[in-house]
C-alpha positions as CSV (number, residue, x, y, z in Angstrom):
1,X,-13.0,-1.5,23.9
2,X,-13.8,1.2,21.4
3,X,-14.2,3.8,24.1
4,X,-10.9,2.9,25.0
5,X,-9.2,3.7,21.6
6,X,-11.6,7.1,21.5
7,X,-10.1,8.3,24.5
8,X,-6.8,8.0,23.5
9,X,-7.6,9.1,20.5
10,X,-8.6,12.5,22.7
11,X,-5.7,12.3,24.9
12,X,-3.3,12.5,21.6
13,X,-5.3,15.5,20.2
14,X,-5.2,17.5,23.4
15,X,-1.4,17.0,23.8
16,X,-1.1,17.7,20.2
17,X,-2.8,21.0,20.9
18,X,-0.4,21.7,23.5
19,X,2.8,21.8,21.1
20,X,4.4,23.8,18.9
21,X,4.0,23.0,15.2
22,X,7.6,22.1,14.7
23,X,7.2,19.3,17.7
24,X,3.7,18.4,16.2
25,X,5.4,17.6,12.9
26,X,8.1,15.3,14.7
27,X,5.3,13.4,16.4
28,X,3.5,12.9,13.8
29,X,6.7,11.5,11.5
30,X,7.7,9.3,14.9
31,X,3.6,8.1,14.8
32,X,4.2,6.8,10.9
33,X,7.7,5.4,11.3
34,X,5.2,2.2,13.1
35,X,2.5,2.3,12.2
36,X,1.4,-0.9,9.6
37,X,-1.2,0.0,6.9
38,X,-2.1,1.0,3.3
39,X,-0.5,4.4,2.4
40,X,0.2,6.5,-0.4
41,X,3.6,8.5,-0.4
42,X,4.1,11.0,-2.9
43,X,7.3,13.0,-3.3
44,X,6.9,16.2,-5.0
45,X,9.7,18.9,-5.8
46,X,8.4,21.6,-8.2
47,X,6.7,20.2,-11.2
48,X,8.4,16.7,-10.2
49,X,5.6,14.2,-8.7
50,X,6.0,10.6,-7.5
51,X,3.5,8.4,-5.8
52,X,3.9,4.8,-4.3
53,X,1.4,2.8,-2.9
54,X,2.2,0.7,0.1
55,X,0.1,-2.0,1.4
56,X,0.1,-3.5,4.5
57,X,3.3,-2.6,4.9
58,X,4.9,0.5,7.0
59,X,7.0,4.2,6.2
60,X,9.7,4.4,8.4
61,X,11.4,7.9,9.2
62,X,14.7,8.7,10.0
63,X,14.6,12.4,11.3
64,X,18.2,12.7,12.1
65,X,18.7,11.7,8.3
66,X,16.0,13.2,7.0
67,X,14.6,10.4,4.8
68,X,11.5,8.3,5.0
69,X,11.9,4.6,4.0
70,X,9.4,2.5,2.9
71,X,8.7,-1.0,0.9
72,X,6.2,-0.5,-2.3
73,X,5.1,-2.2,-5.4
74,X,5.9,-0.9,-8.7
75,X,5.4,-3.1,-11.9
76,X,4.5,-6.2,-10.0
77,X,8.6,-5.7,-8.2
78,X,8.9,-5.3,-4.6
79,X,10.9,-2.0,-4.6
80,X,12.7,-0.1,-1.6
81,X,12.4,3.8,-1.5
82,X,13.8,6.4,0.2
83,X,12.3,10.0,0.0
84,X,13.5,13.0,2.0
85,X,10.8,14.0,4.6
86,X,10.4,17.3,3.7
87,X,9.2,17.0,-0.1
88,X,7.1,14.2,1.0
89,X,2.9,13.5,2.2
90,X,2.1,10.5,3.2
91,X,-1.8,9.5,3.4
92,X,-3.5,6.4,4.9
93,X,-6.1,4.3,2.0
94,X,-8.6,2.3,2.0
């Protein structure tokens, strides 16, 4: 099963390698919008940082809209976020 999930895993890099950055960047925000996991999103604008953790939960994207949406915890409160996508990194944790 695992050589299964390795060769797709080399199937998505080649195609990857085959598009522009601007199309590798809107694959890569469709990819998030579903995948379920631990993440950290951080929004940063100048001098202006914020970070959320979300766990076992998912980022969705809206690209038309321009704003990543997303369910975290802050403070022990189940809070809903929105951050625009391009002032945001989003990073898979353990």
């Amino acid at each position: 099963m695992k050589q299964w999930g390795s060769l797709a895993l080399l199937l998505v890099v080649l195609a990857l390698g085959a598009c522009s950055e601007e199309q590798q960047n809107k694959l890569s925000r469709l990819g998030v919008s579903w995948l379920e996991g631990d993440y950290r999103v951080t929004y940063a604008d100048g001098a202006h940082v914020k970070s959320w953790e979300v766990r076992d939960g998912k980022v969705t994207s809206e690209p038309e809209k321009g704003y990543y949406y997303f369910w975290a915890m802050q403070n022990g409160e189940k809070i809903y976020v929105q951050t625009p996508i391009g002032r945001t990194y989003i990073e898979e944790i353990p």
